[in-house]
C-alpha positions in Angstrom: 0.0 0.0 0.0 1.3 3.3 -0.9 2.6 5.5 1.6 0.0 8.1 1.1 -2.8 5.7 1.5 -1.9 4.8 4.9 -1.0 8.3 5.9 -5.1 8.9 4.8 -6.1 6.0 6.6 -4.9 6.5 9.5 -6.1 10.2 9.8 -9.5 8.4 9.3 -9.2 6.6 11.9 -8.0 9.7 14.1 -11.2 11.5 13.1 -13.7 8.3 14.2 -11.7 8.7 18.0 -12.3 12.5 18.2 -15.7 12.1 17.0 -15.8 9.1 20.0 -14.3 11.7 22.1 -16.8 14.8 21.4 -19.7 12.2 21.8 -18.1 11.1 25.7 -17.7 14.8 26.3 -21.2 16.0 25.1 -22.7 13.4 27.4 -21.1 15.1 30.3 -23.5 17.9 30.0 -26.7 16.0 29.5 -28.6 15.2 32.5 -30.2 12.6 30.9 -27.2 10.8 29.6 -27.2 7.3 29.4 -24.2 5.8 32.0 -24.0 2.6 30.5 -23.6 3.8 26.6 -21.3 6.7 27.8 -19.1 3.9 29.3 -19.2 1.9 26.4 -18.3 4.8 24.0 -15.4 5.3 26.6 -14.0 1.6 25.8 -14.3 1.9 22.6 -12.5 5.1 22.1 -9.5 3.7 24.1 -10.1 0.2 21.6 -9.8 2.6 18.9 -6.3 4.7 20.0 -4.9 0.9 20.8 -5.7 -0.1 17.5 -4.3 3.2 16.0 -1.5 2.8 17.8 -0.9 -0.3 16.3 -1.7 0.9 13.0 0.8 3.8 12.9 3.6 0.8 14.6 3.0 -0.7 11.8 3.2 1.7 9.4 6.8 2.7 11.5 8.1 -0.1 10.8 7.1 -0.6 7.0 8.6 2.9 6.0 12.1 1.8 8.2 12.1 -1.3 6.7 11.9 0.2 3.1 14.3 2.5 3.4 17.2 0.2 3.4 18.8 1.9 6.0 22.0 0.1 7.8 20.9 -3.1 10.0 22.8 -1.2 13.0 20.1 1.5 12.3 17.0 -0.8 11.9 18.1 -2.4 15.2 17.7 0.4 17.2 14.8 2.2 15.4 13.2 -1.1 16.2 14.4 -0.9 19.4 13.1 2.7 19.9 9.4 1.9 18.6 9.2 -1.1 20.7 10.6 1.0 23.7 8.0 3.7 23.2 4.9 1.5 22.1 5.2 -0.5 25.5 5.5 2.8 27.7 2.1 4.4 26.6 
């Protein structure tokens, strides 16, 4: 998949959790608010930023790979993304 296509995909996927997010927040401010859905929109919202997360890991990982950069330098940029994915 071309690099521009994922880039597109995963800003889609960015707007579905910020229209998650604006849902969660509008519920604050309704009395009548539903607990149980607001909840559920919660989980899913954090679902969806794992699964973006993963997404753009992947993505990482793809574009260093393609490069054809040293093996020294893959080594540690795979080192880095794994370092960083795991400490979120």
């Amino acid at each position: 998949m071309k690099e521009i296509d994922v880039r597109t995909q995963l800003v889609h996927r960015i707007h579905r959790i910020q229209g998650q997010l604006e849902a969660i927040e509008k519920g604050l401010f309704d009395d009548k608010a539903d607990c149980e859905k607001t909840l559920m929109q919660l989980k899913a919202s954090s679902q969806a930023l794992k699964k973006f997360g993963e997404a753009y890991m992947h993505a990482y990982m793809d574009k260093c790979f393609t490069e054809k950069r040293g093996s020294s330098n893959i080594k540690e940029n795979v080192r880095k993304a794994i370092r960083t994915a795991f400490s979120i």
